[in-house]
Kinemage of the C-alpha trace (Angstrom):
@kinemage 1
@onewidth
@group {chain A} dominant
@subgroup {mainchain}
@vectorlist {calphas} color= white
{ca unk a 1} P 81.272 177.564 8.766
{ca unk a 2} L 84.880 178.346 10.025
{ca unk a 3} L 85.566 177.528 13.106
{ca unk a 4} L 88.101 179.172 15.103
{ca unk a 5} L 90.426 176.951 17.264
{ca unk a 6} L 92.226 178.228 20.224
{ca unk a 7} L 90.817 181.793 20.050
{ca unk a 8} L 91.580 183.885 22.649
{ca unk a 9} L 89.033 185.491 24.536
{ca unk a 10} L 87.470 188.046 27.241
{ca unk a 11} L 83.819 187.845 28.621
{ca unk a 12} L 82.956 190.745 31.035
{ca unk a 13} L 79.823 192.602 31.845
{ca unk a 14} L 81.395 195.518 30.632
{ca unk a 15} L 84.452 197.201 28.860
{ca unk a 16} L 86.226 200.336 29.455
{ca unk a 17} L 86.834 201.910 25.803
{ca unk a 18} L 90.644 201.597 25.898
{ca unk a 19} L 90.757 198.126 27.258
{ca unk a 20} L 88.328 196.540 24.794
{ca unk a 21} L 90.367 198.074 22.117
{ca unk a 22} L 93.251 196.941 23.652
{ca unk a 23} L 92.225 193.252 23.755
{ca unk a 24} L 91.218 193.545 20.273
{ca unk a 25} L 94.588 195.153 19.065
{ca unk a 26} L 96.303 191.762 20.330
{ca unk a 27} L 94.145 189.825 18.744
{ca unk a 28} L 91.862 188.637 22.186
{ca unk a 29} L 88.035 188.501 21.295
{ca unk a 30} L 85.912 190.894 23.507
{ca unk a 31} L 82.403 189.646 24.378
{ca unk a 32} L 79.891 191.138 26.794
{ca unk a 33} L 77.229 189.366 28.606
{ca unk a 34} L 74.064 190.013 28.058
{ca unk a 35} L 72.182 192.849 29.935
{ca unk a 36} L 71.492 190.679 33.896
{ca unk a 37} L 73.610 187.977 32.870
{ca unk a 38} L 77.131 187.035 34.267
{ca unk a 39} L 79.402 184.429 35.366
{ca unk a 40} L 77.518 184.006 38.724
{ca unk a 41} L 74.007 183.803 37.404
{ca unk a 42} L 75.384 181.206 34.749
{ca unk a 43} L 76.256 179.274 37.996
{ca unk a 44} L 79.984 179.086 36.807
{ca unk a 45} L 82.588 177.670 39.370
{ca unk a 46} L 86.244 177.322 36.879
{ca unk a 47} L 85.668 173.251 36.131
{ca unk a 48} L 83.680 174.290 32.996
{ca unk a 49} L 84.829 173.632 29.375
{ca unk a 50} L 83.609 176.936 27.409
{ca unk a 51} L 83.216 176.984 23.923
{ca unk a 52} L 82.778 180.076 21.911
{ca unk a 53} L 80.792 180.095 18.339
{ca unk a 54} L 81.190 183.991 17.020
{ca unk a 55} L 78.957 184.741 13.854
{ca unk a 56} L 81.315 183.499 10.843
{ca unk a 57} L 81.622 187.098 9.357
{ca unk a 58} L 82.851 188.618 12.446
{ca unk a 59} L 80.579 191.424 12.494
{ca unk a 60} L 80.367 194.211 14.610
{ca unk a 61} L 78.529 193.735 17.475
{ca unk a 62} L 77.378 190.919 16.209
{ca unk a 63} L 75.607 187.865 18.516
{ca unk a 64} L 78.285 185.087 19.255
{ca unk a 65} L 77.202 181.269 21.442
{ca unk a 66} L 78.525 180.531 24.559
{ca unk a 67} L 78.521 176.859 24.803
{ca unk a 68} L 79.493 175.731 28.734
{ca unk a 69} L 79.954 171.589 29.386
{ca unk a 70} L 79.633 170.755 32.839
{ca unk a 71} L 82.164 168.389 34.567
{ca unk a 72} L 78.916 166.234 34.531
{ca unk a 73} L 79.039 166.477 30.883
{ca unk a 74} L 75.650 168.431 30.692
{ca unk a 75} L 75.574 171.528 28.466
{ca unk a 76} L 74.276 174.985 28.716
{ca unk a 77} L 73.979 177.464 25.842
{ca unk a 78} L 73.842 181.085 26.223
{ca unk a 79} L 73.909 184.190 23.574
{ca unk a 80} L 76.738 186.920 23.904
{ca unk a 81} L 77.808 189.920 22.192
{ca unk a 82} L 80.839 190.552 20.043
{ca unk a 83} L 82.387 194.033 21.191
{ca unk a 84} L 84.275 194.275 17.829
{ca unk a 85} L 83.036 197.699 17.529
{ca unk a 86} L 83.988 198.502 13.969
{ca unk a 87} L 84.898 196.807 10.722
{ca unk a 88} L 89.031 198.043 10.986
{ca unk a 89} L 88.808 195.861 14.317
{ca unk a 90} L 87.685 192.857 12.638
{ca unk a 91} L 90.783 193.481 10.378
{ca unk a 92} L 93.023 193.940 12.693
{ca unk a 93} L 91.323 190.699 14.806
{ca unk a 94} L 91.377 188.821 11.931
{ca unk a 95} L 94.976 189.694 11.298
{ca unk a 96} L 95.721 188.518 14.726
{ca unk a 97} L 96.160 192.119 16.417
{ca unk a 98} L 97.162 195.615 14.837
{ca unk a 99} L 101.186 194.599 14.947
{ca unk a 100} L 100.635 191.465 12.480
{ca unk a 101} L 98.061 193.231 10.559
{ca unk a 102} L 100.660 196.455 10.212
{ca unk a 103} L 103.878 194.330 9.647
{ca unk a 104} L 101.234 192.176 6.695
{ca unk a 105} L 100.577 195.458 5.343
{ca unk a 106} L 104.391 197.061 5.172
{ca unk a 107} L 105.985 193.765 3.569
{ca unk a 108} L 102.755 193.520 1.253
């Protein structure tokens, strides 16, 4: 599949409405833990190398991989959830945010 390089994202526990659209208008990938997961049951501490694997269409709400290496190299994999509510949002994700998807759309 595609693989995205250097995306850009935010894992929370939650989202207010206008800040996960805001994320997704500049192009920034929401994803939500699980319900009773989080950075502190993960056992994350900041050394961590995270790797994200969203589903290759980019659907809604879709499941995406959270791939964690340890500094000791070890790896843990957990499931999170896309919070690409809608298909105009994977558009305007896609696009890189609503600005480049507008400015793509008014020079055609």
């Amino acid at each position: 599949g595609t693989q995205l390089l250097g995306i850009k994202a935010v894992v929370a526990k939650s989202f207010e409405r206008i800040h996960r659209s805001n994320l997704v208008g500049m192009g920034v990938l929401p994803l939500q833990f699980k319900p009773g997961q989080s950075w502190e049951s993960l056992g994350l501490t900041g050394d961590e190398l995270i790797d994200i694997v969203p589903d290759a269409e980019l659907a809604p709400q879709s499941d995406a991989r959270l791939v964690i290496t340890r500094a000791d190299g070890s790896q843990q994999e957990t499931t999170l959830t896309l919070r690409i509510d809608t298909p105009i949002e994977v558009d305007y994700f896609r696009a890189g945010g609503i600005l480049p998807y507008v400015l793509g759309h008014l020079l055609g």
